[in-house]
PDBQT receptor file of N, H, CA, C and O in Angstrom, charges set to zero:
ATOM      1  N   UNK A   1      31.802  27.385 104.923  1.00  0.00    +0.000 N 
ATOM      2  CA  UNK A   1      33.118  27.967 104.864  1.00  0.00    +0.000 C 
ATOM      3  C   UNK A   1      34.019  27.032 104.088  1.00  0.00    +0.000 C 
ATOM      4  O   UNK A   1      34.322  25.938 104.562  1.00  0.00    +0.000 OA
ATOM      5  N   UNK A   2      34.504  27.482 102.773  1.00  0.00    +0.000 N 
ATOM      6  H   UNK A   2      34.257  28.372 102.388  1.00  0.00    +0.000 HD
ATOM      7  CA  UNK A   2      35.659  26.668 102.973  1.00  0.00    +0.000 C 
ATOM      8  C   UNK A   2      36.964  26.855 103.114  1.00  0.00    +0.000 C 
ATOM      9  O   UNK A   2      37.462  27.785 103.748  1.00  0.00    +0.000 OA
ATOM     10  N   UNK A   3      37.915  25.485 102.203  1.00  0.00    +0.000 N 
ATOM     11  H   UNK A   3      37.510  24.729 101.688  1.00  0.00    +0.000 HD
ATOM     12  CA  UNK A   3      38.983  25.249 102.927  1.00  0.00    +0.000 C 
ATOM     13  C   UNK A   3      40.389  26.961 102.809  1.00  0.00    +0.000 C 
ATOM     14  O   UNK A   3      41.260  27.369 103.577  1.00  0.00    +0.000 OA
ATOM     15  N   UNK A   4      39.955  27.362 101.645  1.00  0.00    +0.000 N 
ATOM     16  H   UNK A   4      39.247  27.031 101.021  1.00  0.00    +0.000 HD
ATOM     17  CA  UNK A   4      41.065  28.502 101.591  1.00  0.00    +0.000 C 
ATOM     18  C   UNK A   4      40.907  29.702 102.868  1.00  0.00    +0.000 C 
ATOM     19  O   UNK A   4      41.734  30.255 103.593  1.00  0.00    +0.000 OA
ATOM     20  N   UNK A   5      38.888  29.822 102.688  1.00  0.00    +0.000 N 
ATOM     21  H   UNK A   5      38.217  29.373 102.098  1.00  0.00    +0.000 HD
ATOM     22  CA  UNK A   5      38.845  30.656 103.852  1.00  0.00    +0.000 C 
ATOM     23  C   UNK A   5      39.372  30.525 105.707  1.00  0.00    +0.000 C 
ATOM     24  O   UNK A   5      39.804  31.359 106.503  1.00  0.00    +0.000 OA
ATOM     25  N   UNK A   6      39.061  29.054 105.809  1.00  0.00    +0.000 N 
ATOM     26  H   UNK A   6      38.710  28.376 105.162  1.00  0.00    +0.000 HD
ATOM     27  CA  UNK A   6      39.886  28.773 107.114  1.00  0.00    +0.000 C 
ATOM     28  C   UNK A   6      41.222  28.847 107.217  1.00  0.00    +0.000 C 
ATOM     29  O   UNK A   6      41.812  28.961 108.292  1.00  0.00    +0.000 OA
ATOM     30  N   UNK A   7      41.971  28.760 105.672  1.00  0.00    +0.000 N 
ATOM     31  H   UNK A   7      41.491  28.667 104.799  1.00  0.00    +0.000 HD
ATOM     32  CA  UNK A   7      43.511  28.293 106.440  1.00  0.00    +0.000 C 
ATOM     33  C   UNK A   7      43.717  29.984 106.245  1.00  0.00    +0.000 C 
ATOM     34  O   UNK A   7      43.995  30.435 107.356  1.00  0.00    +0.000 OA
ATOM     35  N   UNK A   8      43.678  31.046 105.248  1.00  0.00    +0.000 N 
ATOM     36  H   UNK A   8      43.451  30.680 104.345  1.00  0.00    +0.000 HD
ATOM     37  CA  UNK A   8      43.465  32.508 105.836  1.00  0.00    +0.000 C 
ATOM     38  C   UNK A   8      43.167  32.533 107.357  1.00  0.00    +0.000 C 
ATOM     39  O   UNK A   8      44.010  33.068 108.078  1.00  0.00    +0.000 OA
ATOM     40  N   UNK A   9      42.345  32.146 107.768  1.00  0.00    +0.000 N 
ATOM     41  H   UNK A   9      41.660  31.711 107.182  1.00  0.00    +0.000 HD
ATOM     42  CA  UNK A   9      41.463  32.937 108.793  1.00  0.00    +0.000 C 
ATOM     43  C   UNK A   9      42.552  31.910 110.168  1.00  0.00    +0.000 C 
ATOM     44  O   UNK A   9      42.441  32.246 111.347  1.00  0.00    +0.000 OA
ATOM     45  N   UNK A  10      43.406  30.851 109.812  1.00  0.00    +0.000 N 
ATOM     46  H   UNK A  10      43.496  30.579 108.854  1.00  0.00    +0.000 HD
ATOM     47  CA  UNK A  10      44.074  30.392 110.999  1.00  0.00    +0.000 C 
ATOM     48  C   UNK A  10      45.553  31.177 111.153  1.00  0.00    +0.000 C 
ATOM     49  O   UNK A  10      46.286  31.188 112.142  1.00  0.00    +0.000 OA
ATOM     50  N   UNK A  11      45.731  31.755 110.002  1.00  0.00    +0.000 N 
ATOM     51  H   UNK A  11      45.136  31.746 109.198  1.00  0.00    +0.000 HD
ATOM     52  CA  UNK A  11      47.132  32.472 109.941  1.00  0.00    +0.000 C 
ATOM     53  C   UNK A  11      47.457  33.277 110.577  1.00  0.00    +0.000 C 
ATOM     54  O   UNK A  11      48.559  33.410 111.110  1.00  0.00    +0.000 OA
ATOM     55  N   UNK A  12      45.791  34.520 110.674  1.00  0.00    +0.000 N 
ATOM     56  H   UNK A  12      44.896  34.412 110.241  1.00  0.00    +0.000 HD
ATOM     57  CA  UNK A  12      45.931  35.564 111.494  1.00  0.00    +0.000 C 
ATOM     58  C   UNK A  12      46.431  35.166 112.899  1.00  0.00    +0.000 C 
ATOM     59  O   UNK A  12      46.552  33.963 113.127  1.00  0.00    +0.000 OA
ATOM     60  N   UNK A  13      46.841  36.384 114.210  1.00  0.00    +0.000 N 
ATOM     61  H   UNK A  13      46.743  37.362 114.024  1.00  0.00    +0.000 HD
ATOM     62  CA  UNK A  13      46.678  35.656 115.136  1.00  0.00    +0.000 C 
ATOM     63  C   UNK A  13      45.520  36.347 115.444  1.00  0.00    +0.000 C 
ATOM     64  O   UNK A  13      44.728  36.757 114.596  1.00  0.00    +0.000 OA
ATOM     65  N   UNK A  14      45.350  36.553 117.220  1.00  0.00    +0.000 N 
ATOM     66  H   UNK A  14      45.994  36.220 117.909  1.00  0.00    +0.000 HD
ATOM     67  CA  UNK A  14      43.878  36.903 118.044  1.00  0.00    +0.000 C 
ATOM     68  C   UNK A  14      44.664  38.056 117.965  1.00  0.00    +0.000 C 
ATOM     69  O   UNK A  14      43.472  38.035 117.658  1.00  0.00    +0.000 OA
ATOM     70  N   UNK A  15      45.406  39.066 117.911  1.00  0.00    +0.000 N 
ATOM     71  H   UNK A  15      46.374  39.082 118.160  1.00  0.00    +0.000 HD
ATOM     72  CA  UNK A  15      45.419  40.829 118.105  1.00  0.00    +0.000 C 
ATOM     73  C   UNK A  15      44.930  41.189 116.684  1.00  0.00    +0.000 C 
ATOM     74  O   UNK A  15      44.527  42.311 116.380  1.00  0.00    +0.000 OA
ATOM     75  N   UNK A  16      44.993  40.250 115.934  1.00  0.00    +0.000 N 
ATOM     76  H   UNK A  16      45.320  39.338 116.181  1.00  0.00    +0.000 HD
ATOM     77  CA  UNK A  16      45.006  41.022 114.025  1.00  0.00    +0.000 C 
ATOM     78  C   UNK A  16      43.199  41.411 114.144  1.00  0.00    +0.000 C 
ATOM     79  O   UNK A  16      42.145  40.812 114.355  1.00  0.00    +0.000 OA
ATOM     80  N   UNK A  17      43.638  42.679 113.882  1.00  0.00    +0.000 N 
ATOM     81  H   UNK A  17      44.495  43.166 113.711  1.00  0.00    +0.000 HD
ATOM     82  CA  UNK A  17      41.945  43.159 113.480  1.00  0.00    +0.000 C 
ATOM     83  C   UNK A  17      41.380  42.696 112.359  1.00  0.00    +0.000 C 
ATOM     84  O   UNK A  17      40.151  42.641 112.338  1.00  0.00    +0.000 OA
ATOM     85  N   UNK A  18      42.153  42.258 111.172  1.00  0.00    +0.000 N 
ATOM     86  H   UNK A  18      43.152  42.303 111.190  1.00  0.00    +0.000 HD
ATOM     87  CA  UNK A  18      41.839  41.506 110.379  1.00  0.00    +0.000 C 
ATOM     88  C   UNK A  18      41.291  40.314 110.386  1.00  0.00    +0.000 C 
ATOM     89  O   UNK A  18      40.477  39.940 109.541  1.00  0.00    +0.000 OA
ATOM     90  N   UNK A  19      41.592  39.813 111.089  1.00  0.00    +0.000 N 
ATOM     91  H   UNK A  19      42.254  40.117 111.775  1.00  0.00    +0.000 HD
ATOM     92  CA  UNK A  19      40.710  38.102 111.684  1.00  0.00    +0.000 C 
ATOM     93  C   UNK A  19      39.602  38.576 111.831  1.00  0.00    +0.000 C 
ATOM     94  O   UNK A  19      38.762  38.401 110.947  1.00  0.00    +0.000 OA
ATOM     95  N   UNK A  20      39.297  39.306 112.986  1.00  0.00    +0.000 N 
ATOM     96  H   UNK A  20      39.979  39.448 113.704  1.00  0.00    +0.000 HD
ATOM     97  CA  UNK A  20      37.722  39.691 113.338  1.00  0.00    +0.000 C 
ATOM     98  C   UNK A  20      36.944  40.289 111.768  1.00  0.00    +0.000 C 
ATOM     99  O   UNK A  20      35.836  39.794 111.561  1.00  0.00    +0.000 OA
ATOM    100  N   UNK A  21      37.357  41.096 110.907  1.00  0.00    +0.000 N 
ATOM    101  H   UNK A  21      38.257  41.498 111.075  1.00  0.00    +0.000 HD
ATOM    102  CA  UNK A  21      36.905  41.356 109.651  1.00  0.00    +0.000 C 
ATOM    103  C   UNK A  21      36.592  40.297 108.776  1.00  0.00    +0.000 C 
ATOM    104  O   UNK A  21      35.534  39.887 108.299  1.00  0.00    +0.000 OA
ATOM    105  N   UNK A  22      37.541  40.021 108.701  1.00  0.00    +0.000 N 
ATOM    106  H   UNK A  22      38.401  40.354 109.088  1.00  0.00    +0.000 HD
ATOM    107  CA  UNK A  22      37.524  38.442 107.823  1.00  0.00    +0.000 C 
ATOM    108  C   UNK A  22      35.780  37.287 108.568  1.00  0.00    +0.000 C 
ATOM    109  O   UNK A  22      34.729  36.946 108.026  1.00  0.00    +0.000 OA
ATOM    110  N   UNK A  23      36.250  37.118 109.711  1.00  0.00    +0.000 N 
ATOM    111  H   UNK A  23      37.104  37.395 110.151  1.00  0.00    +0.000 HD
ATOM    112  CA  UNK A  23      35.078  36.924 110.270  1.00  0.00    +0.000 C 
ATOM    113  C   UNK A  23      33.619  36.995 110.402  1.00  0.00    +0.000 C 
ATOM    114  O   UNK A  23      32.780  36.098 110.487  1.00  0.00    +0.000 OA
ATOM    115  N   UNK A  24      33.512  38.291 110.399  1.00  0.00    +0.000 N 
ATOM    116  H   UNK A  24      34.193  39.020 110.329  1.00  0.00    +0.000 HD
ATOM    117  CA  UNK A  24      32.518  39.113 110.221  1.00  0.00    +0.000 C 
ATOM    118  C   UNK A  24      32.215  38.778 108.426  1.00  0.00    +0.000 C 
ATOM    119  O   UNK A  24      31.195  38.211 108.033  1.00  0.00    +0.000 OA
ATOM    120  N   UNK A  25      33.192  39.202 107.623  1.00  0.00    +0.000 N 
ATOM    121  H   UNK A  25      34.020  39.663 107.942  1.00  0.00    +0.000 HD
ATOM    122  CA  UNK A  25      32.612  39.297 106.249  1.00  0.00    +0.000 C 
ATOM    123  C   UNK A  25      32.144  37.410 105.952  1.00  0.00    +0.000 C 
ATOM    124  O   UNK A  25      31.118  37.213 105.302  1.00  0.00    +0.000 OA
ATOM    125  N   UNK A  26      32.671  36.603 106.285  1.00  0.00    +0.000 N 
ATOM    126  H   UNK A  26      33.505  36.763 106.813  1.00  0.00    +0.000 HD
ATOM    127  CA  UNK A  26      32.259  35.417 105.945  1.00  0.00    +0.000 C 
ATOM    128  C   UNK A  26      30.744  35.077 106.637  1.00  0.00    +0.000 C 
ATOM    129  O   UNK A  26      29.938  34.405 105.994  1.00  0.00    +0.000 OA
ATOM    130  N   UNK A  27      30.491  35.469 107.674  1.00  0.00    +0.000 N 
ATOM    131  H   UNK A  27      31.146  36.015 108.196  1.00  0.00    +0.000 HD
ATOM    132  CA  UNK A  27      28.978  35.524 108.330  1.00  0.00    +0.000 C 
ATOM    133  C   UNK A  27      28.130  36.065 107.604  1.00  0.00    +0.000 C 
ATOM    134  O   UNK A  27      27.299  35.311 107.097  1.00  0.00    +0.000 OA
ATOM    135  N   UNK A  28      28.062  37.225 107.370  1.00  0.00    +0.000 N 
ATOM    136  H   UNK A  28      28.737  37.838 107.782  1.00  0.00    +0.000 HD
ATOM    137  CA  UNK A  28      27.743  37.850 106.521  1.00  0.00    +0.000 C 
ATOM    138  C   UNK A  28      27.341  37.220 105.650  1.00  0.00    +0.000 C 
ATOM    139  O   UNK A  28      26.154  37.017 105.393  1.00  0.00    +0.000 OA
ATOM    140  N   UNK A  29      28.429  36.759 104.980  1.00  0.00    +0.000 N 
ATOM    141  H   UNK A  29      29.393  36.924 105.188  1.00  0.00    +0.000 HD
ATOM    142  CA  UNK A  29      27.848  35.593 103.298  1.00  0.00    +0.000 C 
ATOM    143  C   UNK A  29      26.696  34.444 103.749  1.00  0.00    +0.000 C 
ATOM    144  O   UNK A  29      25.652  34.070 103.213  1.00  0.00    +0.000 OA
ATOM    145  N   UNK A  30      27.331  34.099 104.886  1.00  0.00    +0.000 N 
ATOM    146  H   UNK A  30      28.179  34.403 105.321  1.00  0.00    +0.000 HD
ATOM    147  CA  UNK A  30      26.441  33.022 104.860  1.00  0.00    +0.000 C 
ATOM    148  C   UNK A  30      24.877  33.042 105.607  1.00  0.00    +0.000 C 
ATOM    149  O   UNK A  30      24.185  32.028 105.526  1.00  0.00    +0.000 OA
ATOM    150  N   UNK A  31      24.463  34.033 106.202  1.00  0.00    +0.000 N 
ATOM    151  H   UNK A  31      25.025  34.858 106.268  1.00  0.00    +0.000 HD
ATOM    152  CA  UNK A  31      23.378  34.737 106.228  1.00  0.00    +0.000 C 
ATOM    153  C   UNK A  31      22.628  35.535 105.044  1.00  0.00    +0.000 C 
ATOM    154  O   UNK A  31      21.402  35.430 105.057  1.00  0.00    +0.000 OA
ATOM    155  N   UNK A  32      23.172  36.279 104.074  1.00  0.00    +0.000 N 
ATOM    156  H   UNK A  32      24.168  36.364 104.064  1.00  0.00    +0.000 HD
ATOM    157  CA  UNK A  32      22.778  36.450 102.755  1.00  0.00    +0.000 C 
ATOM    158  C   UNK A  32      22.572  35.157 102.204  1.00  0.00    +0.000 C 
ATOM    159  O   UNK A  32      21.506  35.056 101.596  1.00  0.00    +0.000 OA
ATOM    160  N   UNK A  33      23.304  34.104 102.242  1.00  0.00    +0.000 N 
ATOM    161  H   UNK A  33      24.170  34.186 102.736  1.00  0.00    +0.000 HD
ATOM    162  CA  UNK A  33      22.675  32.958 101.600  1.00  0.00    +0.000 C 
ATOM    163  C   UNK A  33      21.390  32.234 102.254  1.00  0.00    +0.000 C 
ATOM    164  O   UNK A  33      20.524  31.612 101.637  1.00  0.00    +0.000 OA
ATOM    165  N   UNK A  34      21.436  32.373 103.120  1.00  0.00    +0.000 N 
ATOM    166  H   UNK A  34      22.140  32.878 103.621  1.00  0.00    +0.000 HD
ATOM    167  CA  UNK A  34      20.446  31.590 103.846  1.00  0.00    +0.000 C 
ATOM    168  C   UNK A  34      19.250  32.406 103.497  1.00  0.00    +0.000 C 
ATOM    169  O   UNK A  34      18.216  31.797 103.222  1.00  0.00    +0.000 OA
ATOM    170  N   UNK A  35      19.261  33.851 103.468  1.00  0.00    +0.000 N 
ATOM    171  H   UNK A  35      20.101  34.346 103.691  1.00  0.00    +0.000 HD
ATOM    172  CA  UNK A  35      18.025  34.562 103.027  1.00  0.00    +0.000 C 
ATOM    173  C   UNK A  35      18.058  34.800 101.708  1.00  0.00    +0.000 C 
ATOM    174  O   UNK A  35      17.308  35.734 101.426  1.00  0.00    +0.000 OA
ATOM    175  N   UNK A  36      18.677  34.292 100.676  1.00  0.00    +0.000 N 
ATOM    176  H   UNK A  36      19.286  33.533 100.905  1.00  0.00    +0.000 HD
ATOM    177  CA  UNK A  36      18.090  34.071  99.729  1.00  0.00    +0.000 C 
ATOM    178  C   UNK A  36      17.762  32.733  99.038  1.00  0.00    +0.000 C 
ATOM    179  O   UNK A  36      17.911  32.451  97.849  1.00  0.00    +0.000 OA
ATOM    180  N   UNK A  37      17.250  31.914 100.113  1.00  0.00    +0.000 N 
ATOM    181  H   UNK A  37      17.130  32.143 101.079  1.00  0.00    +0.000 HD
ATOM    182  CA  UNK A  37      17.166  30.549  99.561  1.00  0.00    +0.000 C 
ATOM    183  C   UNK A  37      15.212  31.042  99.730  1.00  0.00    +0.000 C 
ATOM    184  O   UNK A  37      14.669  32.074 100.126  1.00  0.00    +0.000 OA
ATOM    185  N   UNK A  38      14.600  29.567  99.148  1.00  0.00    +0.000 N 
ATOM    186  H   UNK A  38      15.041  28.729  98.826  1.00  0.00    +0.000 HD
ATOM    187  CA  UNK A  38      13.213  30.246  99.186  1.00  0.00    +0.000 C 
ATOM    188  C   UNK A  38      12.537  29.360 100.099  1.00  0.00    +0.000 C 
ATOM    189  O   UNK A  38      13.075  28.343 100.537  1.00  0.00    +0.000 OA
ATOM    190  N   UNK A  39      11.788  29.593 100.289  1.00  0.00    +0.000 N 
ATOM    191  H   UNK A  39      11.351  30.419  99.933  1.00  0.00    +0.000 HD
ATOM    192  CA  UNK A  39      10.789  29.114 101.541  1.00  0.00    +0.000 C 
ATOM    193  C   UNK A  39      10.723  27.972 101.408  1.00  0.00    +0.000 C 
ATOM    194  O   UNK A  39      11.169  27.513 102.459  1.00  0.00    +0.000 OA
ATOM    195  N   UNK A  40      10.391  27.028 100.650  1.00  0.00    +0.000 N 
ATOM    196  H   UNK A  40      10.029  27.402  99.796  1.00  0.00    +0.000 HD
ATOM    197  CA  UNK A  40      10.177  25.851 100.338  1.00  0.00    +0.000 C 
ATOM    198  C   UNK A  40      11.484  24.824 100.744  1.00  0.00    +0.000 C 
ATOM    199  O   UNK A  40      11.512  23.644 101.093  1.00  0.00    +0.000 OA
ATOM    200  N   UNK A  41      12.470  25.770 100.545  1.00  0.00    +0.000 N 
ATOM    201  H   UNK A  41      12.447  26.728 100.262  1.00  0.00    +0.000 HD
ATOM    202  CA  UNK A  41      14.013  24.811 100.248  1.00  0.00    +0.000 C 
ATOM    203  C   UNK A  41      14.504  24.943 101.741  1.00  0.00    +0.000 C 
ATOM    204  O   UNK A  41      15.485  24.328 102.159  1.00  0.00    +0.000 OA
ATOM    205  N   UNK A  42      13.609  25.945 102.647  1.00  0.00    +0.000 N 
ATOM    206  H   UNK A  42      12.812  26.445 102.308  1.00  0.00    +0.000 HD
ATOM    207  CA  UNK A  42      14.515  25.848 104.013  1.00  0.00    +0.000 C 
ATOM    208  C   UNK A  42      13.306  24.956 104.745  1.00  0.00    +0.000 C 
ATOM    209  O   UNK A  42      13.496  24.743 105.943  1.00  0.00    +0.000 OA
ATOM    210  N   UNK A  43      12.131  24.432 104.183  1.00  0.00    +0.000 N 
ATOM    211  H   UNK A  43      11.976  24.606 103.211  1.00  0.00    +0.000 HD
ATOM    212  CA  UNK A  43      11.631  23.834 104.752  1.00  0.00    +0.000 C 
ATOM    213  C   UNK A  43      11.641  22.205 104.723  1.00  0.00    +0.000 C 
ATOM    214  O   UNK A  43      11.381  21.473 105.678  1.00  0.00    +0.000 OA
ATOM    215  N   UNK A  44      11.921  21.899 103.707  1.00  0.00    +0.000 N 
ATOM    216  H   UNK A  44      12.132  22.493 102.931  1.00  0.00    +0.000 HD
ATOM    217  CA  UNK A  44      12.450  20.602 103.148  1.00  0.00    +0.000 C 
ATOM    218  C   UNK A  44      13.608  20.550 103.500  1.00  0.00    +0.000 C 
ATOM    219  O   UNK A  44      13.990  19.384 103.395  1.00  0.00    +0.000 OA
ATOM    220  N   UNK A  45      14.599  21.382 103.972  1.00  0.00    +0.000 N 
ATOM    221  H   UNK A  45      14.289  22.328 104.057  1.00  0.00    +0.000 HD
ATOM    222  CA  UNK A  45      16.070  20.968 105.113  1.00  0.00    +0.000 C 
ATOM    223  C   UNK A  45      15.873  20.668 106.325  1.00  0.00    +0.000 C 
ATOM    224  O   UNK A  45      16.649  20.075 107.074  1.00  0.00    +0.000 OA
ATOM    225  N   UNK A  46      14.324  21.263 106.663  1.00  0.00    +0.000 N 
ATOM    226  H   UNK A  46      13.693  21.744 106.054  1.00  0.00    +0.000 HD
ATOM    227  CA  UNK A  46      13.948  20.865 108.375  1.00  0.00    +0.000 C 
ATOM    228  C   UNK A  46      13.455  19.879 108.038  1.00  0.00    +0.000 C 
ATOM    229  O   UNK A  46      14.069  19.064 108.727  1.00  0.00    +0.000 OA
ATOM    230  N   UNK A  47      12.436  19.066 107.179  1.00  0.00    +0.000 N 
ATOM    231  H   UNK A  47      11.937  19.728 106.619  1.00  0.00    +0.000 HD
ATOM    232  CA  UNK A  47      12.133  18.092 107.423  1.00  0.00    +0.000 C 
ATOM    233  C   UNK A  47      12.246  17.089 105.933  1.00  0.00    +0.000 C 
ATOM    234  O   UNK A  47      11.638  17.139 104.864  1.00  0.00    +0.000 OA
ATOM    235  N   UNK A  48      13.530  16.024 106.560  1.00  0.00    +0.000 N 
ATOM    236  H   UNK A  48      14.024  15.983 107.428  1.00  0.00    +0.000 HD
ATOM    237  CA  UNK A  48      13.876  15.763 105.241  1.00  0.00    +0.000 C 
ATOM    238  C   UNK A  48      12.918  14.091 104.956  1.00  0.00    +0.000 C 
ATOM    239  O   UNK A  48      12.703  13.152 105.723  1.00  0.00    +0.000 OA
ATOM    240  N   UNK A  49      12.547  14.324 103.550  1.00  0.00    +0.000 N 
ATOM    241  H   UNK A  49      12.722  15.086 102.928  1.00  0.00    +0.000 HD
ATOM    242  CA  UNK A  49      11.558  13.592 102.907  1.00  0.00    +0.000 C 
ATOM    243  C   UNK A  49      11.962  12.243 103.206  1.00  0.00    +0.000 C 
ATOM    244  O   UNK A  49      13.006  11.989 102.605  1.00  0.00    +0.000 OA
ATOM    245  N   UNK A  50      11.554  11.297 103.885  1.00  0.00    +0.000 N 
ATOM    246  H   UNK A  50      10.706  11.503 104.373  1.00  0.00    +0.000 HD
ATOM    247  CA  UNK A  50      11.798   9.810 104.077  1.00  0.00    +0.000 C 
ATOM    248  C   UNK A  50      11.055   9.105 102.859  1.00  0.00    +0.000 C 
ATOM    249  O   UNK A  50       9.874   9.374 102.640  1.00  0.00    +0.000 OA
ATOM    250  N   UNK A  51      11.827   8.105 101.985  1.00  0.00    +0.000 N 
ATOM    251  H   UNK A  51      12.787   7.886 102.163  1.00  0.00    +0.000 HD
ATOM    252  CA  UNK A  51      11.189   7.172 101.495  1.00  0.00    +0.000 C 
ATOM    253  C   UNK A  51      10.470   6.027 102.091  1.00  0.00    +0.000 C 
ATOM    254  O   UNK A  51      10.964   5.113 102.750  1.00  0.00    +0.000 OA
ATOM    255  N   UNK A  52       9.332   6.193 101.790  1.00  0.00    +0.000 N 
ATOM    256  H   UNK A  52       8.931   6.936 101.254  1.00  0.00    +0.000 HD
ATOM    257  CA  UNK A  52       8.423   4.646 102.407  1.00  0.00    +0.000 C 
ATOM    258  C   UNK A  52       8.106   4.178 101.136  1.00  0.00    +0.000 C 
ATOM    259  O   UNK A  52       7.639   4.771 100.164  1.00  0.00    +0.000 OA
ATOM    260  N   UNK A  53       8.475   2.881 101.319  1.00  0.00    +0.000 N 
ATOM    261  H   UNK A  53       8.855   2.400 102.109  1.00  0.00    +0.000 HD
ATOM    262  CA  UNK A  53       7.873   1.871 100.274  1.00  0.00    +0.000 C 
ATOM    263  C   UNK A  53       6.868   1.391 100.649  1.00  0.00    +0.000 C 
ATOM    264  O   UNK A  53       6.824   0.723 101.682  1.00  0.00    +0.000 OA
ATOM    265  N   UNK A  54       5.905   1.604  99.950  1.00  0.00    +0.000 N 
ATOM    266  H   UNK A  54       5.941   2.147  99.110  1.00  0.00    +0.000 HD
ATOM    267  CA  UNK A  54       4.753   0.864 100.245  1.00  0.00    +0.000 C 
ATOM    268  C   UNK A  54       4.481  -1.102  99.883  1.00  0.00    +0.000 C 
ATOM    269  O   UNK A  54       4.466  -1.680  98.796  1.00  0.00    +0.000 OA
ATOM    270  N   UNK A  55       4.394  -1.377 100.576  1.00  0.00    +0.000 N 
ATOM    271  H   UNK A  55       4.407  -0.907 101.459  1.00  0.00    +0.000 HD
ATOM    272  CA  UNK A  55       4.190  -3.175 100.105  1.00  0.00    +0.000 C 
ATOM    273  C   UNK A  55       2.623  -3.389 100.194  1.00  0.00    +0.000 C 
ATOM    274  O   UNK A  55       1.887  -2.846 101.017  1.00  0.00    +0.000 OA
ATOM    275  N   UNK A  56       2.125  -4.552  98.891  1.00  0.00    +0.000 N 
ATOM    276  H   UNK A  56       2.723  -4.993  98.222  1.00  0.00    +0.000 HD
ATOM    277  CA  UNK A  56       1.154  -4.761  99.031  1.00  0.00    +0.000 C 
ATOM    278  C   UNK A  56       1.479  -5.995  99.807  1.00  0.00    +0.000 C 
ATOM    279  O   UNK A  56       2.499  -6.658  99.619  1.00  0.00    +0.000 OA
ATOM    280  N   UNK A  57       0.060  -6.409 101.162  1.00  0.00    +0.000 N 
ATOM    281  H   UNK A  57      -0.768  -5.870 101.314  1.00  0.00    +0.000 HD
ATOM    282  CA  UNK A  57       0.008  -7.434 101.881  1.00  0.00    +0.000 C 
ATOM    283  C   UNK A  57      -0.896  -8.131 101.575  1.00  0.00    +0.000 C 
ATOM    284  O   UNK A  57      -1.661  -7.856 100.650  1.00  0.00    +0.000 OA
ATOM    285  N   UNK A  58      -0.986  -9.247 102.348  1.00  0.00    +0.000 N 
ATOM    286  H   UNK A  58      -0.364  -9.470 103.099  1.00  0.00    +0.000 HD
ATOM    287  CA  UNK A  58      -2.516  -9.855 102.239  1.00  0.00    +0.000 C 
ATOM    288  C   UNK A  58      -3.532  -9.887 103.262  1.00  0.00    +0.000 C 
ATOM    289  O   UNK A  58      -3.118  -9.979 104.418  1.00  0.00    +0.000 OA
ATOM    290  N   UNK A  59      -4.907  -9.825 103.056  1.00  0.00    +0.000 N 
ATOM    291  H   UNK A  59      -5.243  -9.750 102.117  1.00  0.00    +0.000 HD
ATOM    292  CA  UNK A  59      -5.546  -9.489 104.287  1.00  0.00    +0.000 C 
ATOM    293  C   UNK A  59      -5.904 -10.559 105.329  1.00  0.00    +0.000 C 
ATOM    294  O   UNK A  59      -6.456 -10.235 106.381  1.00  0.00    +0.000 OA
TER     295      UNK A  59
């Protein structure tokens, strides 16, 4: 969400049916985004790639 959509969405009060719309349509977006990301990219957000450096030792 951002910042223009929150300060909209704080203006309304709680009777404005418009808040709840507004609401609704921003969910919306961000569920369409989430399903159009691709398989790969929501799986690499669950598990994010750690760098290991490998060192050579001695035995």
């Amino acid at each position: 969400m951002n910042a223009d959509y929150l300060k909209d969405f704080r203006k309304l009060s709680h009777d404005d049916e418009m808040r709840y719309k507004l609401l609704m349509w921003e969910v919306k977006n961000l569920l369409s985004d989430k399903q159009s990301e691709g398989y790969l990219k929501k799986i690499m957000k669950r598990w994010p790639r750690k760098k290991q450096r490998i060192k050579a030792g001695t035995w």
